[in-house]
C-alpha positions in Angstrom: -6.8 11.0 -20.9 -8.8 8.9 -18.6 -6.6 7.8 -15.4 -7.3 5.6 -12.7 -7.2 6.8 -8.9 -5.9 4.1 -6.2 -4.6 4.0 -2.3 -2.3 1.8 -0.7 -1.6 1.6 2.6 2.2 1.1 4.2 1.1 -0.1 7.7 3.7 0.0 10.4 4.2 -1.3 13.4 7.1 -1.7 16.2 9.3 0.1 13.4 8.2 -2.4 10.4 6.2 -2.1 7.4 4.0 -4.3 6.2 4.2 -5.7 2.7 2.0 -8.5 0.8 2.7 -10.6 -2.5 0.4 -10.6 -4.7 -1.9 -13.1 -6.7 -3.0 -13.0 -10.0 -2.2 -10.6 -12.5 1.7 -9.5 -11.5 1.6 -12.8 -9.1 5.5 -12.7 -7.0 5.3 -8.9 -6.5 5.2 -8.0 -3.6 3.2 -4.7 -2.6 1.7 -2.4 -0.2 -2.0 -3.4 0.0 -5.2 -1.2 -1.1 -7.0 -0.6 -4.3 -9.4 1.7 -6.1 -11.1 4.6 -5.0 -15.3 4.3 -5.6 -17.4 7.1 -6.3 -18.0 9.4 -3.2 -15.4 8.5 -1.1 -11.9 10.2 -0.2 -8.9 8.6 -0.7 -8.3 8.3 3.7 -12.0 6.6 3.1 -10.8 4.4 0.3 -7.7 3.4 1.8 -9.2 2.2 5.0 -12.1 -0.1 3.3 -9.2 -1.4 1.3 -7.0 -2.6 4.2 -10.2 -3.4 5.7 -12.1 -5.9 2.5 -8.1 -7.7 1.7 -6.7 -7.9 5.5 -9.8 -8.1 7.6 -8.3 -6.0 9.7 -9.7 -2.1 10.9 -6.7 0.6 10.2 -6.5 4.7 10.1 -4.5 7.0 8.5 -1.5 8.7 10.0 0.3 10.5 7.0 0.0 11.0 3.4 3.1 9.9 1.6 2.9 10.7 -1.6 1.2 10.4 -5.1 2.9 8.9 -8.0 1.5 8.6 -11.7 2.5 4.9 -12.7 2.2 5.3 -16.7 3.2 1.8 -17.3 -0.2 0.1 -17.4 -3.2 0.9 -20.1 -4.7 3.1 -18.0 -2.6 5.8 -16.1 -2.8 4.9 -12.5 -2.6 7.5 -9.8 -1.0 6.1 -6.7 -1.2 7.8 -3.6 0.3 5.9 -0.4 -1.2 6.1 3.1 1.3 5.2 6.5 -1.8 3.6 8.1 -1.6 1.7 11.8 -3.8 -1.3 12.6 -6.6 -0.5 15.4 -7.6 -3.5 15.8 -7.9 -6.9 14.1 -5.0 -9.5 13.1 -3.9 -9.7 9.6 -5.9 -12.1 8.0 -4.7 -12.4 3.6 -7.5 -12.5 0.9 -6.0 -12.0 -1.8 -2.6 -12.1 -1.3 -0.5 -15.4 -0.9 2.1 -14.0 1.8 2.7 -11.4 4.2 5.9 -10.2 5.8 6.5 -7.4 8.5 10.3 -6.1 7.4 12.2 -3.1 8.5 12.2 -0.2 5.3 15.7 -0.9 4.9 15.4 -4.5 4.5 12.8 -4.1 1.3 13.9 -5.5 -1.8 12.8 -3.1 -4.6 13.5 -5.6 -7.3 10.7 -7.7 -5.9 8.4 -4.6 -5.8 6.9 -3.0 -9.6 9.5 0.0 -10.5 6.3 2.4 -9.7 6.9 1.5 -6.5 9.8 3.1 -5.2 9.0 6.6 -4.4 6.7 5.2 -2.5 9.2 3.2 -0.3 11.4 5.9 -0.3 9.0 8.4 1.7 7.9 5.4 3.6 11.6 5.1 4.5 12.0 9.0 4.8 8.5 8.9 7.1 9.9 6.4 8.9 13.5 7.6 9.8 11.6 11.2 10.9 9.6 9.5 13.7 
């Protein structure tokens, strides 16, 4: 079965995550930015020109997360999340219609997909560890 490999990045900063809701299709959910991996590069590569093309903004990698399998679209999605810290640039949203800096705890999970929440829970775990 064909599945389809994507990256977000959970940027933090001053002990905050930042979180974007989207437009379009699932418009209200809010989300950790990024998108799909192309042909050739890794998903560090990937997640970086993601955060990069929708916030304008240049980022790198601290930690890997985690990789979930969301099986609750057509396509199986492979999800792997990214901590990522800005290097330079100020947020600037593309395709999202708001952005909010909010402590782990303070995430609303109901306003996230349901894939979504191992992915907030090792951001909160990564979090509470540093």
């Amino acid at each position: 079965m064909d599945q389809l490999q994507i990256v977000c990045g959970c940027l933090i900063e001053n002990d905050r995550v930042f979180i974007a809701r989207r437009l379009g299709k699932d418009a209200g959910l809010w989300e950790f930015p990024g998108g799909k991996v192309e042909n050739g590069e890794s998903q560090e590569e990937a997640v970086i020109r993601e955060l990069e093309e929708e916030l304008s903004i240049k980022a790198k990698v601290l930690k890997r997360l985690c990789t979930i399998e969301d099986k609750t679209k057509e396509l199986p999605l492979i999800v792997t999340a990214y901590a990522c810290q800005i290097l330079e640039g100020e947020i600037l949203l593309s395709v999202h219609s708001h952005g909010a800096w909010l402590l782990p705890s303070a995430i609303d999970i109901s306003t996230f997909h349901t894939s979504d929440e191992p992915i907030i829970r090792a951001l909160s775990d990564f979090m509470a560890a540093e």
